[in-house]
Residue frames as qw, qx, qy, qz and C-alpha x, y, z in Angstrom:
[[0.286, 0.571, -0.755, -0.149, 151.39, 107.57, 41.30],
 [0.958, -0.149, -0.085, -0.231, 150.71, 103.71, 41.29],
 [0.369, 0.538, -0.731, 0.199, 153.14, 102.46, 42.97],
 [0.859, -0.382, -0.226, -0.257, 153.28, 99.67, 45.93],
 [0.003, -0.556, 0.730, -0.397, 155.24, 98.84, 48.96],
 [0.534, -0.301, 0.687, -0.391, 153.61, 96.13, 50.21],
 [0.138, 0.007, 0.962, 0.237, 152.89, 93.61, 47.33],
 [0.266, 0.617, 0.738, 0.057, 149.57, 94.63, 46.74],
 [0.285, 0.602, 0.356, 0.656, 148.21, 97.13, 44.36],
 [0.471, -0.471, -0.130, 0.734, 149.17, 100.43, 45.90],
 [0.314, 0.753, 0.234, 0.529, 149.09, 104.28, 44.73],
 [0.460, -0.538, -0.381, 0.595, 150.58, 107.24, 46.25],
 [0.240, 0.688, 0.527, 0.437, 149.08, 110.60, 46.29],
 [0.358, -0.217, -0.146, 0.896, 150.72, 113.93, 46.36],
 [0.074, -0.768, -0.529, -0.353, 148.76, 116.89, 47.27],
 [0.239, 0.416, -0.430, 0.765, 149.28, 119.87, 49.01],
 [0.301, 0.035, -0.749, 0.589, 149.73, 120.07, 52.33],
 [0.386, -0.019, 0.138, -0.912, 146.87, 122.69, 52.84],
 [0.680, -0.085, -0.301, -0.663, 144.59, 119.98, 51.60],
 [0.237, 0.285, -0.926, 0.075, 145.98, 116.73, 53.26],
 [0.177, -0.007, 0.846, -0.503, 143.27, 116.50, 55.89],
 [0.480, 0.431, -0.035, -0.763, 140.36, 117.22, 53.61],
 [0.570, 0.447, -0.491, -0.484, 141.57, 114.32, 51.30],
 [0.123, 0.138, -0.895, 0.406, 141.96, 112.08, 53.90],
 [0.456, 0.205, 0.494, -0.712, 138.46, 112.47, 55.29],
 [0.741, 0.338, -0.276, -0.510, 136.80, 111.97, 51.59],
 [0.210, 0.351, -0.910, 0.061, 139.45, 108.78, 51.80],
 [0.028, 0.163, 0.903, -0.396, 138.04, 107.16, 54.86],
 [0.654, 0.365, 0.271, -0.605, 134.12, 108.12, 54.12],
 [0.836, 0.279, -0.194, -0.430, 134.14, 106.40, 50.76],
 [0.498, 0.202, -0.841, -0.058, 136.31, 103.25, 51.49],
 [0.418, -0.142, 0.730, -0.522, 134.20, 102.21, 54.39],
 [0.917, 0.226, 0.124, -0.304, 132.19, 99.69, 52.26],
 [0.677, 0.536, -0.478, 0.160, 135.82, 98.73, 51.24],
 [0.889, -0.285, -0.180, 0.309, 137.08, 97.91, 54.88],
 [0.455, 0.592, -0.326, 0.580, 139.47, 100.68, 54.27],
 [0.543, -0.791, -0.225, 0.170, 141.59, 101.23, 57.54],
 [0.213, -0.923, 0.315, -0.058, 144.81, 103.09, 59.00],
 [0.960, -0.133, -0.033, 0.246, 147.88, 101.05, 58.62],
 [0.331, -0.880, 0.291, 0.175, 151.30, 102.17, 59.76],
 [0.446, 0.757, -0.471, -0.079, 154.38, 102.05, 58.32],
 [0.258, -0.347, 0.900, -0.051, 155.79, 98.83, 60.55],
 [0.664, -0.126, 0.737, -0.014, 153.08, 97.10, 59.00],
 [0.592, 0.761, -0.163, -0.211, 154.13, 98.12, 55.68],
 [0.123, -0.561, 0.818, -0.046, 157.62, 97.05, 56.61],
 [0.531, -0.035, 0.834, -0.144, 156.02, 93.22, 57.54],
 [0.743, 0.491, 0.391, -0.233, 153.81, 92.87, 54.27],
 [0.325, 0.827, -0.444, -0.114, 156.89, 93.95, 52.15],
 [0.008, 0.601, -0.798, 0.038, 159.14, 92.14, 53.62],
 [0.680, 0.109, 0.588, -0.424, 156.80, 89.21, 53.80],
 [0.658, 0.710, 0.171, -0.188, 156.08, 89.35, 49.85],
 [0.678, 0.000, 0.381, 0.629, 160.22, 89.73, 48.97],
 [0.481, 0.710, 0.110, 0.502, 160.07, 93.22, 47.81],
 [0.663, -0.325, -0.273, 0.617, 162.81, 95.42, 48.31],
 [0.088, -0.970, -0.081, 0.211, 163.23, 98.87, 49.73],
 [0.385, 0.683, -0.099, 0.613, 165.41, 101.27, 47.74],
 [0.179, -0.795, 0.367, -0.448, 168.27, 102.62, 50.38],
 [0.796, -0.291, 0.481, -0.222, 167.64, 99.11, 52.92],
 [0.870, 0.007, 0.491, 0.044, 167.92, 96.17, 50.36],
 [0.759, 0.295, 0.364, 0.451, 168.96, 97.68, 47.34],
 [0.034, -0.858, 0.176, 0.482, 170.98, 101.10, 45.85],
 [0.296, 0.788, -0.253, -0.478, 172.36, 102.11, 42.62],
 [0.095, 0.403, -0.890, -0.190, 175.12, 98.72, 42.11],
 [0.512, 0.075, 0.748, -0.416, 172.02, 96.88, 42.33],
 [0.258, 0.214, -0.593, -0.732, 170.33, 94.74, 39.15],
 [0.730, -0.097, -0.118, -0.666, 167.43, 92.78, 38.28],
 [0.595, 0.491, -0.635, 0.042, 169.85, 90.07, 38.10],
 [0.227, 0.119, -0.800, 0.543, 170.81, 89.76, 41.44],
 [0.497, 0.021, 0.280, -0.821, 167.22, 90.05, 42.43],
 [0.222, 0.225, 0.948, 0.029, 165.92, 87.36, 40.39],
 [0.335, 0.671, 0.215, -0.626, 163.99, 90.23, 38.27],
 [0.328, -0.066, 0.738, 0.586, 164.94, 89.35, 34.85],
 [0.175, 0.548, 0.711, 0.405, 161.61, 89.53, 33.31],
 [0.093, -0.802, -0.189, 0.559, 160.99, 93.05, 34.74],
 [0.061, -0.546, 0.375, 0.746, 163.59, 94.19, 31.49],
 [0.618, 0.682, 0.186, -0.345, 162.82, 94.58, 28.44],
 [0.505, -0.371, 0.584, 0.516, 165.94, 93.17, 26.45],
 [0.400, 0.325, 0.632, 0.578, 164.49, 93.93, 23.33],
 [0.017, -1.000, -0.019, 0.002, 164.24, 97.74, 23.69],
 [0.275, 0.719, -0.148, 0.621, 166.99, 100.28, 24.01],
 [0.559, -0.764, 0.322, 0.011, 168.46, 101.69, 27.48],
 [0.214, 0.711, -0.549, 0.385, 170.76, 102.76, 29.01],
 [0.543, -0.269, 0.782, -0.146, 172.97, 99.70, 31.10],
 [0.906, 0.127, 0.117, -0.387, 171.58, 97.05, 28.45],
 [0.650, 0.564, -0.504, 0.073, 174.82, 96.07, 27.67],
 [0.243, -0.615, 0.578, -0.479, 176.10, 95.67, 31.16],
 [0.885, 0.011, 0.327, -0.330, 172.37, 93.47, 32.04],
 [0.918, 0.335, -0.122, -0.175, 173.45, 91.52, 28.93],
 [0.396, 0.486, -0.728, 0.278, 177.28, 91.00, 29.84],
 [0.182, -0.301, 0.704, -0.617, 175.97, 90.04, 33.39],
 [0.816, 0.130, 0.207, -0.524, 173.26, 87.41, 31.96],
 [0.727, 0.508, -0.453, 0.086, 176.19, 85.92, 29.92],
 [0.142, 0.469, -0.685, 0.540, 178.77, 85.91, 32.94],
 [0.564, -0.296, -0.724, 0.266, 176.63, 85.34, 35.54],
 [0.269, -0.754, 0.238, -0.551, 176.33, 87.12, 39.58],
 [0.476, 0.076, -0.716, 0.505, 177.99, 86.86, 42.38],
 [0.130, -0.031, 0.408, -0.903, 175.40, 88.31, 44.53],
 [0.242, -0.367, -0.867, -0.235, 171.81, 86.89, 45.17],
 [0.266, -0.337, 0.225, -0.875, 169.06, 88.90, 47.00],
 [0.493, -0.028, -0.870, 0.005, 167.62, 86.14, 49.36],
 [0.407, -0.565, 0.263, -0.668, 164.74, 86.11, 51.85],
 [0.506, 0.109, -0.803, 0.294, 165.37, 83.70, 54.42],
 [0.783, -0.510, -0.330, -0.134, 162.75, 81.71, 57.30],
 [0.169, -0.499, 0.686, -0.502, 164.17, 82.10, 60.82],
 [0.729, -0.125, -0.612, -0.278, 163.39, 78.38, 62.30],
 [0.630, -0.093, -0.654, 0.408, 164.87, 77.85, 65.11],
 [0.019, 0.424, -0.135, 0.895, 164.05, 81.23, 66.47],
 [0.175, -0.656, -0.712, 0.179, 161.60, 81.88, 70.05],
 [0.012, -0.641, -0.254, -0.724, 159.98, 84.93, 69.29],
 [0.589, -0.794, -0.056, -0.140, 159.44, 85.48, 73.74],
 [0.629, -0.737, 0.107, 0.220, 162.88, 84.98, 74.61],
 [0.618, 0.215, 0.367, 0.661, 165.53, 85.42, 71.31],
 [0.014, 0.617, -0.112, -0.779, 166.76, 88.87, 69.88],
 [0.594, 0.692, 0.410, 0.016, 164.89, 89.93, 66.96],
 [0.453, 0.236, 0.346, 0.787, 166.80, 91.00, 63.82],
 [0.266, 0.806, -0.116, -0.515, 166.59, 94.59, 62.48],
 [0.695, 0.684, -0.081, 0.207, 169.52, 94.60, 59.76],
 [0.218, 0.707, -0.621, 0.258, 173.41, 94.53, 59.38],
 [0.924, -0.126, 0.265, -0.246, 172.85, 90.61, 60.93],
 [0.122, -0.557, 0.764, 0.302, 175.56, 88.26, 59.55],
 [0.929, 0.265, -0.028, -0.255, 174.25, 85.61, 57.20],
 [0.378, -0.506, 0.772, 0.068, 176.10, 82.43, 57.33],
 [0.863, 0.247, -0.297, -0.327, 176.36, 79.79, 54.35],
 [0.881, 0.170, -0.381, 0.224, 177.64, 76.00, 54.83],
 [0.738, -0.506, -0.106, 0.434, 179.46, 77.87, 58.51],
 [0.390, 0.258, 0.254, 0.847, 181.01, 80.54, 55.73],
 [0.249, 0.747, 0.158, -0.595, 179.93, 84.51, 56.28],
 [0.404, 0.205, 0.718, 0.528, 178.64, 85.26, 53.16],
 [0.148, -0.543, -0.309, -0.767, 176.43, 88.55, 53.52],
 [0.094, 0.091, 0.499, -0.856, 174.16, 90.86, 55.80],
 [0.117, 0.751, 0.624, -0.183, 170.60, 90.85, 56.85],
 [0.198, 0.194, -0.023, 0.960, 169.84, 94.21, 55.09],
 [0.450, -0.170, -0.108, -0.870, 165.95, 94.01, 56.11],
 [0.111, -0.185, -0.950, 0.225, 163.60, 91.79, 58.98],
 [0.548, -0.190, 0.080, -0.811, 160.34, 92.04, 60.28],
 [0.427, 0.089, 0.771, -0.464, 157.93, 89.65, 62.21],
 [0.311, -0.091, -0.566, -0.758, 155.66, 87.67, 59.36],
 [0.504, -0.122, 0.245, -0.819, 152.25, 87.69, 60.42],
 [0.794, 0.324, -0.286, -0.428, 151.07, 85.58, 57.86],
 [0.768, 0.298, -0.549, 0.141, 153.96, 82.96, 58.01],
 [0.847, -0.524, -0.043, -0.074, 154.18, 83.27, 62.25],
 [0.791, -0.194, -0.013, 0.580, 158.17, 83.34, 62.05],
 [0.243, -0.827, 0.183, 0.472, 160.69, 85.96, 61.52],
 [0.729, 0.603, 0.272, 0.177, 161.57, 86.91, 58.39],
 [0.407, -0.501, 0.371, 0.668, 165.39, 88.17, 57.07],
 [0.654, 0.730, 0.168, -0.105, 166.18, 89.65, 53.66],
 [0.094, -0.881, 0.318, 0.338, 169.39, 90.13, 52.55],
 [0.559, 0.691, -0.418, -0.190, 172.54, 89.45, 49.71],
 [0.963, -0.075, 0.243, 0.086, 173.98, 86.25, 49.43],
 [0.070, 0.904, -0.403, -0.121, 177.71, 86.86, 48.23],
 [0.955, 0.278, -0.078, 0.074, 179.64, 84.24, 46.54],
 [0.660, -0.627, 0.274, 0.309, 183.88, 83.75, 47.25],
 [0.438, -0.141, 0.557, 0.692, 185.82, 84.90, 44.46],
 [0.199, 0.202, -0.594, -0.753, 184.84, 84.66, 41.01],
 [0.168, 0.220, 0.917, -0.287, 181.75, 82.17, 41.87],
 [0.389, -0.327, -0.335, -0.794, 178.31, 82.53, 40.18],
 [0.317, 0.106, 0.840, -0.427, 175.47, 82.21, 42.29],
 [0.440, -0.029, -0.600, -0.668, 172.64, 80.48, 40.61],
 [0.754, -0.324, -0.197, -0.536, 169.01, 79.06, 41.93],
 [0.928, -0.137, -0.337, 0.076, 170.93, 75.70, 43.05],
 [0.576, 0.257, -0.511, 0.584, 173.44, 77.16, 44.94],
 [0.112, -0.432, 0.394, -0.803, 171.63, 78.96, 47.00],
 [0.870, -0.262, -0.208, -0.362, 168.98, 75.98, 47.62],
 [0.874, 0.184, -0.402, 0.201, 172.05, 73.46, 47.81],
 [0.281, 0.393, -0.624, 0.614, 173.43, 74.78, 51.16],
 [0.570, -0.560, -0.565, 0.205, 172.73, 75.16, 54.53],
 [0.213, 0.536, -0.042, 0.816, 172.42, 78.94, 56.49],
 [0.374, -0.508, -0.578, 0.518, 172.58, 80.80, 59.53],
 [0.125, -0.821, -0.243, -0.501, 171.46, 84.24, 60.89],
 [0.542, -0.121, -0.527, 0.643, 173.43, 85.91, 63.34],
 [0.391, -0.764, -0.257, -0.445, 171.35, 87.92, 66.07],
 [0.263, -0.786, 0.478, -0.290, 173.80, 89.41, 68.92],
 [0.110, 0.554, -0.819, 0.102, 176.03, 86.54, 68.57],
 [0.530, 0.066, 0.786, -0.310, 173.42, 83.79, 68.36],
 [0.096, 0.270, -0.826, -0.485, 173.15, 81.48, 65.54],
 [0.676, 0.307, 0.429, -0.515, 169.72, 80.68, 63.94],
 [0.435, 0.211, 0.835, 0.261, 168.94, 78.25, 61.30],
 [0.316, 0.612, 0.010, -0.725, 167.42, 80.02, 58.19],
 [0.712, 0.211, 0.654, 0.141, 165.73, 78.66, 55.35],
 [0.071, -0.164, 0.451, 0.874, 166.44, 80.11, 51.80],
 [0.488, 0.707, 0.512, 0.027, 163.88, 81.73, 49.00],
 [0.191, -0.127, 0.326, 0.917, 164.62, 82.91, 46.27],
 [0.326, 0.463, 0.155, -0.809, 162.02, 85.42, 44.42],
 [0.340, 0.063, 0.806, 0.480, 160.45, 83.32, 41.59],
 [0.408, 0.217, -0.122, -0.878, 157.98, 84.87, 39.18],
 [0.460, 0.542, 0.703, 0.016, 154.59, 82.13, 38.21],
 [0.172, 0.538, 0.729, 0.386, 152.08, 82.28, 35.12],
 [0.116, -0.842, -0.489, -0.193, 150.06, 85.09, 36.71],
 [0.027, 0.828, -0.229, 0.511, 152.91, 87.44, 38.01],
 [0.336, 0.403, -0.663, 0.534, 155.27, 87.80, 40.55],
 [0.851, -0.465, -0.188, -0.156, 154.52, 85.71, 43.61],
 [0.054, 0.529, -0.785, 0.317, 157.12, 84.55, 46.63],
 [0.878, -0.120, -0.429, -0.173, 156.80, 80.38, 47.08],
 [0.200, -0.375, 0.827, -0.368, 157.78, 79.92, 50.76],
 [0.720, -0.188, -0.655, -0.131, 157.21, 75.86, 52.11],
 [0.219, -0.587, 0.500, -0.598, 156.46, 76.18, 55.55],
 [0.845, -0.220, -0.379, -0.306, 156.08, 72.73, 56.66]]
């Protein structure tokens, strides 16, 4: 099945159990001219969560939409399905919910608790949502949060509100600075535009 968990192109392949080690072996003989190695599931966790895509169960579950992801172009509004009315009342209206990965700055990776999930996310000094997913980014050298950005009332949240504030990250009752992204799709497909300067 082609699927991916870590942002890059990705398949997963069900076989029976009797054979597992057999197909493995053939695995690792013919990707050695490919570099192929072992990688574990924490750093699946870090290249995911690096890349802004969410786990099913962790970041997102059933009341979840493209919408509040910043997936829009994933749907097909000119097809059929089932929900398309819903998407389409909730592209008119608006969301109050944003899915939002978010830079840890202030953070010292030797002497600061590291997130997991179920973190408080502060906006503007306001709770406003939970870490729902972290991990160490390799790539980007900081600590990386994921989680829903929740609006007060009736509020939409839209690109500029969530740029247009200022946010924390609560880690056993210590307050970190955290920089917003939101998930933006480019020209050539879905990309995530952190500025780390």
């Amino acid at each position: 099945m082609r699927l991916t968990h870590t942002g890059e192109d990705g398949f997963m392949l069900y076989i029976p159990s009797e054979y597992a080690l057999c197909v493995y072996d053939i695995l690792m003989e013919q990707g050695k001219d490919y570099g192929i190695i072992n990688a574990g599931y924490f750093a699946q966790r870090t290249l995911r969560i690096e890349r802004m895509y969410p786990s099913w169960g962790h970041d997102i579950d059933k009341k979840t939409t493209p919408l509040h992801l910043n997936r829009e172009f994933h749907v097909s509004f000119d097809k059929d399905f089932i929900g398309k009315e819903a998407l389409l009342k909730q592209r008119r209206e608006g969301v109050q919910k944003r899915f939002v990965q978010f830079l840890l700055e202030d953070h010292n990776l030797d002497s600061d608790p590291w997130p997991w999930s179920g973190e408080p996310i502060y906006r503007n000094g306001k709770f406003c949502g939970f870490v729902t997913s972290a991990a160490y980014g390799f790539t980007l050298g900081k600590q990386v949060c994921l989680g829903h950005v929740h609006a007060p009332g009736s509020e939409n949240i839209t690109i500029n509100y969530i740029r247009g504030a200022t946010y924390e990250i609560d880690i056993a009752t210590k307050r970190f600075k955290a920089r917003p992204n939101i998930y933006q799709p480019s020209e050539m497909g879905p990309t995530v535009q952190l500025n780390i300067n």
